[in-house]
MDAnalysis code that builds the backbone (N, CA, C; Angstrom):
import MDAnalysis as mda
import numpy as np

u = mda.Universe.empty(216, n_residues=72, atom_resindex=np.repeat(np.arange(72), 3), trajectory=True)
u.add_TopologyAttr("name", ["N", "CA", "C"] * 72)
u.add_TopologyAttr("resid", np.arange(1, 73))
u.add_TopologyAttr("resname", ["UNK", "UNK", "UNK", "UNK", "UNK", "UNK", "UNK", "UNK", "UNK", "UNK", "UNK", "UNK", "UNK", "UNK", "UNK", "UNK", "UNK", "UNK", "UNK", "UNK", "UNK", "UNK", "UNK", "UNK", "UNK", "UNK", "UNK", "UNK", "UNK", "UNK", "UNK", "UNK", "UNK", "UNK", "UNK", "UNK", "UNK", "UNK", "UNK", "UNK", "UNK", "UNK", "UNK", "UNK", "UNK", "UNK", "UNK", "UNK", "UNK", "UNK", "UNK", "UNK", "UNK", "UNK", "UNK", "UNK", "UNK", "UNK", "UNK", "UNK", "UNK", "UNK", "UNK", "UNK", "UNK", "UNK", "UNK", "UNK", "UNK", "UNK", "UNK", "UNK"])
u.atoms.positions = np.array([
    [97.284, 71.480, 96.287],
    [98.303, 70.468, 96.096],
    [99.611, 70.954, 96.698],
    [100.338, 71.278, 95.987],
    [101.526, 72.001, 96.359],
    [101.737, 73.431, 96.163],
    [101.609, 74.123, 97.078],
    [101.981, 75.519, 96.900],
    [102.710, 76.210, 96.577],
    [103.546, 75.565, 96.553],
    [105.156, 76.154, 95.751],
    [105.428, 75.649, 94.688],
    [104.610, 75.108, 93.555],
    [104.514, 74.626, 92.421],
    [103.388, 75.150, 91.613],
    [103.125, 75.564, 90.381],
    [102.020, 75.868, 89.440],
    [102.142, 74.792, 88.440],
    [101.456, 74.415, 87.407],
    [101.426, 73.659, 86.354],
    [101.385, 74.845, 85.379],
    [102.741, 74.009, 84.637],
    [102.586, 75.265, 82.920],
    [101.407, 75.527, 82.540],
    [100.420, 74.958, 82.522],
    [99.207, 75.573, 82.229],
    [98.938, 76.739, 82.610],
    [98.888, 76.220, 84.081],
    [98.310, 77.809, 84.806],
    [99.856, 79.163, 85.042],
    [101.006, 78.377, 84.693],
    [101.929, 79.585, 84.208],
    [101.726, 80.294, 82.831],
    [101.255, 79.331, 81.925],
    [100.816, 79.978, 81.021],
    [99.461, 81.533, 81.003],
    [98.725, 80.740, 82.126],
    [97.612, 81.710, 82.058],
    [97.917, 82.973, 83.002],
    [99.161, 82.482, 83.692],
    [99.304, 84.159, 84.715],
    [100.248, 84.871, 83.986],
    [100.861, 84.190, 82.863],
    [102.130, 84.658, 82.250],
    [101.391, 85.346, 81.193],
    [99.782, 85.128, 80.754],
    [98.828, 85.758, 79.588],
    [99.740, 85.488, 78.218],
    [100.415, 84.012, 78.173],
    [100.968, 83.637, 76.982],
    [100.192, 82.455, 76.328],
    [100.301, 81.792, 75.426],
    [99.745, 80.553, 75.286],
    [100.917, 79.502, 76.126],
    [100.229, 78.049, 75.964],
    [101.127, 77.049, 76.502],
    [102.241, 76.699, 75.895],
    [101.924, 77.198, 74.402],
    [103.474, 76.686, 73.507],
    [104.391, 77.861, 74.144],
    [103.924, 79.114, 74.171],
    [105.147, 80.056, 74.669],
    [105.623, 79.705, 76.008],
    [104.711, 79.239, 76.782],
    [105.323, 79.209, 77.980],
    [106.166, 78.139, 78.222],
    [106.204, 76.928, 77.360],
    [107.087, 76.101, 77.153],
    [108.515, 76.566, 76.705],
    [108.558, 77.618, 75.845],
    [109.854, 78.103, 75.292],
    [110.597, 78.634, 76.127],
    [109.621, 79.379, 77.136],
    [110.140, 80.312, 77.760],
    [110.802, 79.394, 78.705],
    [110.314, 78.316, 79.236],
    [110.747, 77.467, 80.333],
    [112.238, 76.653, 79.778],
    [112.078, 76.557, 78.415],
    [113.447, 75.788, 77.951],
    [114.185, 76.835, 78.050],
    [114.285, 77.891, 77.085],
    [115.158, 79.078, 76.785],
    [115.505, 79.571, 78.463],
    [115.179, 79.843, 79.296],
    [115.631, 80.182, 80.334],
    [116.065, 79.041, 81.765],
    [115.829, 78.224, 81.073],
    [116.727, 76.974, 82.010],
    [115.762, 76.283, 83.340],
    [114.613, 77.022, 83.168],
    [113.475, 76.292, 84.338],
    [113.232, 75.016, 84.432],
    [113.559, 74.291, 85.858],
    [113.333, 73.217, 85.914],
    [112.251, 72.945, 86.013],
    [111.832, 71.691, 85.817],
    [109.895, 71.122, 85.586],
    [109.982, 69.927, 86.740],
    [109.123, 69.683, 87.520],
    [108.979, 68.721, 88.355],
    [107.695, 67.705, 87.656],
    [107.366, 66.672, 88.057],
    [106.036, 66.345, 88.398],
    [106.031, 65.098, 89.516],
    [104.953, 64.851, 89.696],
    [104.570, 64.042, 91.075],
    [103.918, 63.025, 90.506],
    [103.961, 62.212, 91.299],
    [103.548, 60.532, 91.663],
    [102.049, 60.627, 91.001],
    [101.698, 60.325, 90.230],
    [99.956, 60.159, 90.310],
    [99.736, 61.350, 89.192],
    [100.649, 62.282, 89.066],
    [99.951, 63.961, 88.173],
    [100.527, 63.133, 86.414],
    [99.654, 63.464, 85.817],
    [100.058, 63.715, 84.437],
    [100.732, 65.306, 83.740],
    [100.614, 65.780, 84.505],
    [100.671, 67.348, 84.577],
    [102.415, 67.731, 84.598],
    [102.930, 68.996, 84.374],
    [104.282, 69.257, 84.607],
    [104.125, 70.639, 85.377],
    [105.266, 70.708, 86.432],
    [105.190, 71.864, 87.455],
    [106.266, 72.661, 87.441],
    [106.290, 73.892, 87.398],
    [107.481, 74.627, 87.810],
    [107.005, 75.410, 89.217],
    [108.104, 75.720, 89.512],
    [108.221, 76.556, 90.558],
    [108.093, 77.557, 91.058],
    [107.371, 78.103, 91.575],
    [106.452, 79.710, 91.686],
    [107.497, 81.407, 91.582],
    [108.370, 80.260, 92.137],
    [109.504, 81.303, 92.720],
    [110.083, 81.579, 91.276],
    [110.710, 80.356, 90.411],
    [110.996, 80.594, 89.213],
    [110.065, 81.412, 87.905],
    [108.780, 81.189, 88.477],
    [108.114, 81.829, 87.389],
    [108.303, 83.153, 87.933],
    [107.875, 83.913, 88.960],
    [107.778, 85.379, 89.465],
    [109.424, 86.059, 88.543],
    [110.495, 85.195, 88.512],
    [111.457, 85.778, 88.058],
    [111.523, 85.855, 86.523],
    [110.187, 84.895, 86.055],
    [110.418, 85.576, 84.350],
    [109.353, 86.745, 84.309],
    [108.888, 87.206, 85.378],
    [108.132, 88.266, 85.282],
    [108.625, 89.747, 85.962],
    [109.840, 89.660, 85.985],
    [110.705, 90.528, 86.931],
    [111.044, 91.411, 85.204],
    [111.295, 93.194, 85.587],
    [111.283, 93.575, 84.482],
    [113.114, 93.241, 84.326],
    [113.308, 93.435, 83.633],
    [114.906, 93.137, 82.897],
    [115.561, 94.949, 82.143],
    [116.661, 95.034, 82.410],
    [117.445, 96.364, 81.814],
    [117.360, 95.895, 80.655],
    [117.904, 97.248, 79.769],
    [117.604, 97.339, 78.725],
    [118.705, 98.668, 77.907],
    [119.707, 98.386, 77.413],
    [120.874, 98.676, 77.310],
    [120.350, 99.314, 75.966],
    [119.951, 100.772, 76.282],
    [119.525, 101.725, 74.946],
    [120.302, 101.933, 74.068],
    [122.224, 102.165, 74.695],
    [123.501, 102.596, 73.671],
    [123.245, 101.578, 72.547],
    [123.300, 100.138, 73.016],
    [123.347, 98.629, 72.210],
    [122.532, 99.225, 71.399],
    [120.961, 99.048, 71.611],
    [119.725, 99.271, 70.760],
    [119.991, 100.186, 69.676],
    [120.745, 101.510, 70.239],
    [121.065, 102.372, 69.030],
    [121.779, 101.945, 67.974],
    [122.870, 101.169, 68.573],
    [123.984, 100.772, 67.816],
    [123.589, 100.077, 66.793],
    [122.670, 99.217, 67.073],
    [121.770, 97.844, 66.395],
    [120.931, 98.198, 65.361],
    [120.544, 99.580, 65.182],
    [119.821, 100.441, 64.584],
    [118.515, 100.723, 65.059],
    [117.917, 100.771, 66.300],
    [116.944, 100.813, 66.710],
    [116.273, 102.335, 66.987],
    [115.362, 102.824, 66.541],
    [114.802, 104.007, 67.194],
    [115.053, 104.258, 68.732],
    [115.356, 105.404, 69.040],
    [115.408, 105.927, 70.207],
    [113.955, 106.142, 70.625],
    [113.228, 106.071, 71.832],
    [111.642, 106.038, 72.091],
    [111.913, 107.829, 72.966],
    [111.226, 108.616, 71.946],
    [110.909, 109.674, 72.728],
    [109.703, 110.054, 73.200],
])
């Protein structure tokens, strides 16, 4: 179909979340959803998904502060 589009479904299944998470994840981070003429289906964007799979920093001072174990 379109190659530069997945259906939450199948973001769900490369993301190894269920479909309700991958819905959250798509609100909570501002992903836009397309769909097409004829699809019952909803699409995001390939490019957008690869970036909720990008690892993210992780600000250890905060974590301490917060009371979190230090990982040795």
């Amino acid at each position: 179909m379109h190659d530069q589009y997945v259906s939450v479904d199948e973001a769900a299944n490369e993301l190894d979340v269920s479909r309700a998470t991958a819905w959250k994840w798509i609100k909570r981070h501002g992903l836009q959803t397309y769909r097409f003429m004829g699809e019952r289906r909803t699409f995001v964007q390939r490019a957008d998904l690869a970036r909720l799979q990008e690892p993210i920093p992780v600000d250890f001072e905060k974590k301490q502060a917060a009371g979190y174990a230090a990982a040795c």
